[in-house]
N, C-alpha and C positions, 0 to 999 in steps of 0.2 A: 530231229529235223523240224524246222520251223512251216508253216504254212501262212499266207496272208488270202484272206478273202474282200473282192474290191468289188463295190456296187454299180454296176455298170446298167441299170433298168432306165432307160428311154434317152440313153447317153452314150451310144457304141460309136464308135468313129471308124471310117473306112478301116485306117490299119487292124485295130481293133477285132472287126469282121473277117477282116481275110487272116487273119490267127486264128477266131474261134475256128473259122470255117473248116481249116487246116485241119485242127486239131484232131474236131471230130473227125475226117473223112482217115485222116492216117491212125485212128482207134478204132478203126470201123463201127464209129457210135450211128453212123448214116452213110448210105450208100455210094453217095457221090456227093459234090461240089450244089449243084443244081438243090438238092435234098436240104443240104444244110444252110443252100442262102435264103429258105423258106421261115425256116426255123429262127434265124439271127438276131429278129427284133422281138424274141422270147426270150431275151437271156435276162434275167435277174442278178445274179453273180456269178464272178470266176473266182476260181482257187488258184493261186500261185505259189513253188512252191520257193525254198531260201535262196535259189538263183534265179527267181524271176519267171521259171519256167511255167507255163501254163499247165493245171492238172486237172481244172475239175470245171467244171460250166451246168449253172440249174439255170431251166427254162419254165416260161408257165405261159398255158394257153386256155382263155374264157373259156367253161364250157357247162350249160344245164347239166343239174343234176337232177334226173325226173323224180327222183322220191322227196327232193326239197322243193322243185319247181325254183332253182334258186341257181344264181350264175357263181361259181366258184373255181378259180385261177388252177387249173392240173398243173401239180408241181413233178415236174422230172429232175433228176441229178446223173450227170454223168460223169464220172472220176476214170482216168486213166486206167488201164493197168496194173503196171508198176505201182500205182500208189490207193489202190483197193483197201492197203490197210493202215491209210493216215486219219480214217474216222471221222475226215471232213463233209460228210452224208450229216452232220447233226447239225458244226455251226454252221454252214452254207443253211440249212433249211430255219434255222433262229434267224437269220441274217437275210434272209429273202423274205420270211414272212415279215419283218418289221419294215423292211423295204416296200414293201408293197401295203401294207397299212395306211403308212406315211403318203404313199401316192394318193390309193382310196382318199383320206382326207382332207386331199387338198382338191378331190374334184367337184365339180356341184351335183352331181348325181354318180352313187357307185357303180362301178362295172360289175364288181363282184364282191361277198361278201365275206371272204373267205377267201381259205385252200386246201384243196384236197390232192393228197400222194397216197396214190397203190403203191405196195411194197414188191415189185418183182423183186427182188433181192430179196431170196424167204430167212435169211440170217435178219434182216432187220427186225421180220416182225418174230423170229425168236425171241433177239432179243429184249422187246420191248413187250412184256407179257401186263403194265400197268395198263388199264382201261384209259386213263389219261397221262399227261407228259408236263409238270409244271414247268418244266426248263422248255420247253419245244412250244407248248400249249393244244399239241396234236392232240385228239380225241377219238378213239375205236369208233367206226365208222362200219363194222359190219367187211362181208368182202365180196369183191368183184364177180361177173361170171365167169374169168379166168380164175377165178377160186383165189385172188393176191387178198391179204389183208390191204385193207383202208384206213386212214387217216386222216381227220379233218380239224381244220382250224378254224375260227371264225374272227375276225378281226376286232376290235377293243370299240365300242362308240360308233354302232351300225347298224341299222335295221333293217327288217325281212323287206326285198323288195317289193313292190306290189304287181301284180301281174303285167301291165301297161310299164312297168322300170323294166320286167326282165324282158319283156319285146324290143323295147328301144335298147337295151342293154347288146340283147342279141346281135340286133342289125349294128352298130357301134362299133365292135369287137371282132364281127363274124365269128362268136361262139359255137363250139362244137354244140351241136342238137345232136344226141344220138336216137335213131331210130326205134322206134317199138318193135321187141320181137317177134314176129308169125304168130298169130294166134292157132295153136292145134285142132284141127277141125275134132270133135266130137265123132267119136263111130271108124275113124277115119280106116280106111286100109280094107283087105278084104276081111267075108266073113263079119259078125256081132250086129248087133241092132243097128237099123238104120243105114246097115253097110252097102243094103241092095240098090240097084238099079230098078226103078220104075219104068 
């Protein structure tokens, strides 16, 4: 069986939308209709398979990474079903990072400089035990604190943003900023030094 993957990044057209949208809600990749017309103007590529059918849709959303202080594209893929074992999780991800390179630039300042994909699918990152991926250019990234392996790219001909790129970049994009964790109080709880009350 054949697969075609088509570049659909800042080019979706109504009908276009109400397929993807479809798609997903009847995968249960998203919860409802509402969910997935959020999502719509993240898609990068679709997979289609030798009848045209829709199978697969990656999406990417700006978002700081705080141990780079650096804006890099969260790459998601979601593939049908039925078709989990046509393998199209590799060129979809070759085919969206060059996708988006090509966007980077052509802009006058980058959104992002990069992309970064956690592996919840823990088959991926079995099988991918190389530190880096010349076919992909993905690069071990360390893992999540959902414990997923990580992955990162960095695009061809692009530089580290400077703090003032990644605030405008922020506001621009409405990039995910994720929060700082609680810091654990010292002593905390009852009982041990410092645990008393004065």
């Amino acid at each position: 069986m054949t697969h075609k993957i088509e570049a659909v990044w800042k080019k979706t057209t109504p009908e276009l939308e109400k397929e993807i949208i479809e798609f997903w809600v009847s995968e249960k990749a998203l919860p409802n209709e509402a969910a997935a017309a959020q999502r719509i103007k993240q898609a990068v590529c679709i997979g289609r398979n030798d009848e045209g059918k829709l199978i697969a849709v990656c999406t990417v959303q700006a978002k700081l990474v705080p141990r780079l202080r650096q804006l890099l594209y969260n790459y998601r893929t979601f593939v049908a079903a039925a078709h989990r074992d046509s393998k199209l999780v590799y060129p979809m991800a070759i085919q969206a990072r060059l996708i988006l390179q090509e966007y980077t630039h052509s802009l006058p300042q980058p959104e992002c400089i990069g992309i970064l994909i956690e592996f919840e699918n823990k088959g991926l990152g079995t099988a991918w035990r190389a530190a880096t991926n010349e076919e992909t250019k993905l690069n071990f990234f360390g893992f999540s604190q959902k414990g997923f392996e990580m992955r990162v790219s960095y695009f061809d001909n692009v530089d580290l943003q400077t703090p003032a790129q990644v605030k405008a970049a922020i506001k621009a994009t409405g990039a995910l900023v994720p929060t700082a964790p609680a810091r654990r109080r010292q002593g905390g709880g009852q009982g041990g030094q410092g645990g008393q009350r004065r």
